[in-house]
C-alpha positions in Angstrom: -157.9 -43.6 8.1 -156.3 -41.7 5.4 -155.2 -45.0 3.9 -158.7 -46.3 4.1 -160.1 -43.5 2.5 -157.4 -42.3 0.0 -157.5 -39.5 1.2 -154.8 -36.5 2.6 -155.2 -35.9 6.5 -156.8 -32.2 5.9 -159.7 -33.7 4.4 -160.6 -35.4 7.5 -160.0 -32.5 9.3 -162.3 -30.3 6.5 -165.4 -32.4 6.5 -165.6 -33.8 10.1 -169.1 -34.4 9.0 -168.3 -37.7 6.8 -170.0 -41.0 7.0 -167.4 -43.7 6.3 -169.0 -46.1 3.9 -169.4 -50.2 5.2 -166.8 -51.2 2.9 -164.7 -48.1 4.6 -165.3 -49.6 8.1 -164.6 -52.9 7.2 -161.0 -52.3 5.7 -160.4 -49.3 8.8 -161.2 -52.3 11.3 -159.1 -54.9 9.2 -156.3 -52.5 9.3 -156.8 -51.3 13.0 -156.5 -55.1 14.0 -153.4 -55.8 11.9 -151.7 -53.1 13.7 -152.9 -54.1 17.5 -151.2 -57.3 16.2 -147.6 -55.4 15.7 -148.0 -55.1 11.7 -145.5 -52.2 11.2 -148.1 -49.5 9.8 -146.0 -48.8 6.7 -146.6 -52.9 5.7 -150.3 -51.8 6.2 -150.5 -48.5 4.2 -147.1 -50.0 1.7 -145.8 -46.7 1.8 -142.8 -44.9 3.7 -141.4 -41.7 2.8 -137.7 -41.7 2.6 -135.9 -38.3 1.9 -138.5 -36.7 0.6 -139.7 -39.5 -1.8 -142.2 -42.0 -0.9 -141.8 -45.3 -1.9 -143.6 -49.0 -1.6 -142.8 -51.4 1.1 -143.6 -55.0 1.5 -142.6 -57.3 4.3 -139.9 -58.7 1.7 -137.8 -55.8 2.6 -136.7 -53.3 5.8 -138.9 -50.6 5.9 -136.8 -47.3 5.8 -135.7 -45.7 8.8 -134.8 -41.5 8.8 -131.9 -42.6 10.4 -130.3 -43.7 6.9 -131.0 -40.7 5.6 -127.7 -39.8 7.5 -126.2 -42.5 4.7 -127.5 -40.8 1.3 -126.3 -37.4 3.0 -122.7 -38.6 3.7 -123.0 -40.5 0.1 -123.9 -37.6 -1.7 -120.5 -35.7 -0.8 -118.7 -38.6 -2.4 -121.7 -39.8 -5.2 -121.3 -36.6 -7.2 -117.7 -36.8 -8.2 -118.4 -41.0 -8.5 -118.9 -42.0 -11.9 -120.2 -45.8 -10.6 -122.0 -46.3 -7.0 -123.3 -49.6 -6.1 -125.3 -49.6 -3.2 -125.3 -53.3 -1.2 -128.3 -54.8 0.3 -130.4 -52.5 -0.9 -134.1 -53.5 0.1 -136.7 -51.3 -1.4 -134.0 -49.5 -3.3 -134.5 -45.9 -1.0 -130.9 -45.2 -0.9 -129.7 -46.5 -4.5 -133.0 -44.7 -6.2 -131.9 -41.7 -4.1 -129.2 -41.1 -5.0 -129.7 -41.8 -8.7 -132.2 -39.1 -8.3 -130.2 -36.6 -6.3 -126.2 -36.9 -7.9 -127.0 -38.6 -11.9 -124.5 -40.8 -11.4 -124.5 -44.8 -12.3 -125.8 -46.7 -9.8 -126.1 -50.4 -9.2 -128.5 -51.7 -6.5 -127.5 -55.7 -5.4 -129.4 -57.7 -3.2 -129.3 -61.7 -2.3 -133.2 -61.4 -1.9 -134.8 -61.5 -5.8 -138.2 -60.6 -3.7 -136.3 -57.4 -2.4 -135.3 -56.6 -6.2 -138.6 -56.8 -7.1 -139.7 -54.4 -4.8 -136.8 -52.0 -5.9 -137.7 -52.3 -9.2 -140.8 -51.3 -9.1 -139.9 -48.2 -6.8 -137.1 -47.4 -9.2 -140.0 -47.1 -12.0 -142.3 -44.9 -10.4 -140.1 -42.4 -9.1 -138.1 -42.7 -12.4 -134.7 -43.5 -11.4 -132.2 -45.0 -13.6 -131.1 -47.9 -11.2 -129.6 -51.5 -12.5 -130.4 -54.0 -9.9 -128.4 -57.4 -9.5 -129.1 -60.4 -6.9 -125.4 -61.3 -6.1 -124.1 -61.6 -2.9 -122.5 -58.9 -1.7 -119.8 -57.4 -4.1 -119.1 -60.7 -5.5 -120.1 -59.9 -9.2 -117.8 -56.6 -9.9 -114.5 -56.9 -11.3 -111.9 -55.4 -9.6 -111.3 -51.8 -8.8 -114.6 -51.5 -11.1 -116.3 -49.2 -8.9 -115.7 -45.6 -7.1 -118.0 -45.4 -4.1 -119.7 -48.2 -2.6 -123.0 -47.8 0.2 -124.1 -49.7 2.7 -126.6 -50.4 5.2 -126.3 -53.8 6.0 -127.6 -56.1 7.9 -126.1 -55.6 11.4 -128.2 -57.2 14.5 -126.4 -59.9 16.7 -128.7 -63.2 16.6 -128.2 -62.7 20.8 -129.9 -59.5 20.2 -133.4 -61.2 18.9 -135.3 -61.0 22.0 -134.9 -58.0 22.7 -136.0 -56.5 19.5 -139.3 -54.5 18.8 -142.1 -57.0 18.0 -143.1 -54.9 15.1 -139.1 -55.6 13.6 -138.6 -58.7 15.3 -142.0 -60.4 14.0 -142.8 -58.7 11.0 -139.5 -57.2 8.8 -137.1 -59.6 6.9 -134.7 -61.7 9.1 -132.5 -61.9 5.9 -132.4 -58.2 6.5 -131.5 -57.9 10.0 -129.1 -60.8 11.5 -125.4 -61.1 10.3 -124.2 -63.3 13.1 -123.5 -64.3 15.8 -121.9 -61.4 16.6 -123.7 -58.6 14.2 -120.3 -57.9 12.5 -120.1 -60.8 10.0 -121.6 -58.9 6.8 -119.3 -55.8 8.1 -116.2 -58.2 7.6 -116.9 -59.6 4.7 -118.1 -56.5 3.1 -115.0 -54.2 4.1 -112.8 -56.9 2.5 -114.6 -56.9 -0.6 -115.1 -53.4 -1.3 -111.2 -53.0 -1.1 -110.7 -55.0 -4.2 -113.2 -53.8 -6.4 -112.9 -50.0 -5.5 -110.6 -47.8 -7.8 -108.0 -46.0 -6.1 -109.7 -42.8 -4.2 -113.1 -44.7 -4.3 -114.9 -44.5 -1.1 -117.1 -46.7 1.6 -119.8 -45.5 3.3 -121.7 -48.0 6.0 -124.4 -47.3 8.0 -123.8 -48.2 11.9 -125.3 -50.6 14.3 -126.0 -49.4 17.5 -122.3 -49.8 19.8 -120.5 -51.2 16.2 -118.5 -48.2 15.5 -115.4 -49.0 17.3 -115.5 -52.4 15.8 -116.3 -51.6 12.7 -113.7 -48.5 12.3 -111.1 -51.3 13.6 -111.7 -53.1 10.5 -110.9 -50.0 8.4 -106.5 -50.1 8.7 -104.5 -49.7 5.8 -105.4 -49.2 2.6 -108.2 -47.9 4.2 -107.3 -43.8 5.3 -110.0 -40.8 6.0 -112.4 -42.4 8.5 -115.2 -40.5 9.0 -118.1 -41.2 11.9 -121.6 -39.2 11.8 -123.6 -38.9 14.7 -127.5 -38.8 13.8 -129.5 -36.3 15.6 -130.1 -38.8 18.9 -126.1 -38.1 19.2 -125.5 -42.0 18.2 -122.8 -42.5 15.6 -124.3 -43.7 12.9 -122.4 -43.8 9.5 -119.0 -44.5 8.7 -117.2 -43.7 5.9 -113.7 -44.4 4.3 -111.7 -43.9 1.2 -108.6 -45.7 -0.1 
């Protein structure tokens, strides 16, 4: 309703009294009848808030989750000593225009999906964050040992796992986004491998978790890797990792 009527929810509350117009109730039914279809609210509204931010959100990219806010948080200790972060995959760009905004430090935002970019880009101008974005697969376009702290949430979600998703995610948010495999640890692999060459010595990883990866992912993470770190998020799941070389 507040969406309908661009308005904030105290005004509802304050004038309990108001009529809504019949273009009003034609847009509040189109939108009530997207959602009893399992259209994710935020793809209705375009908006999520992300750490205190809101951005736009299209059904090109993930919609942000509060658990990832666990990611810019672990980030940030290593961001504000980093004088280049590049964050991977990064969707509507909430945790590359975050932390851009929080540390000042140079950040990169890649993505394989040029729709995904554009959606960053246009997040990264209204909130007036100095991001450069880059479609590039991975880590594949930075020379090596080019960069001191590299982020992550990547697409983690076992092709076996499909079924038994949310119909909201399942039928409505970016497959591209979601499915590294067969097993949900391909883009983890490939990723890990990368960021060792192209991370300076000291330089630091930090990944966001799938649901039971960590032990997987933390086997992944022997030498050069040292300083593992896991994060719980506040359900007691670990859900961030993070490494330096």
């Amino acid at each position: 309703m507040c969406h309908t009527l661009g308005c904030q929810r105290s005004y509802l509350y304050s004038h309990p009294e108001a009529e809504l117009s019949h273009g009003q109730y034609v847009r509040y039914g189109r939108s009530l009848f997207e959602r009893l279809q399992g259209k994710p609210t935020q793809y209705i509204t375009g908006r999520q808030e992300f750490y205190g931010r809101e951005f736009l959100v299209t059904p090109d990219v993930l919609i942000p989750r509060p658990e990832t806010e666990h990611v810019v948080e672990a980030a940030l200790a290593f961001a504000r000593n980093a004088r280049r972060v590049v964050d991977v995959g990064c969707g509507s760009g909430a945790i590359a225009i975050t932390l851009s905004l929080e540390c000042g430090a140079e950040v990169w935002a890649v993505d394989v999906s040029t729709a995904a970019l554009k959606v960053a880009r246009r997040n990264a101008r209204r909130l007036g964050a100095r991001v450069e974005l880059l479609a590039a697969d991975l880590l594949s376009c930075f020379a090596p040992r080019s960069l001191d702290l590299v982020v992550s949430n990547p697409p983690y979600v076992a092709r076996s796992e499909e079924a038994g998703m949310q119909r909201e995610v399942r039928e409505h948010e970016p497959h591209i986004a979601l499915f590294a495999g067969q097993t949900g640890l391909e883009i983890y692999q490939r990723l890990i491998a990368q960021a060792a060459g192209v991370l300076r010595p000291g330089g630091a990883l930090v990944l966001e978790l799938g649901y039971r990866s960590c032990e997987d992912v933390r086997a992944m993470l022997g030498p050069p890797w040292r300083g593992v770190q896991v994060r719980e998020d506040l359900a007691g799941i670990p859900r961030v990792l993070s490494a330096e070389l």
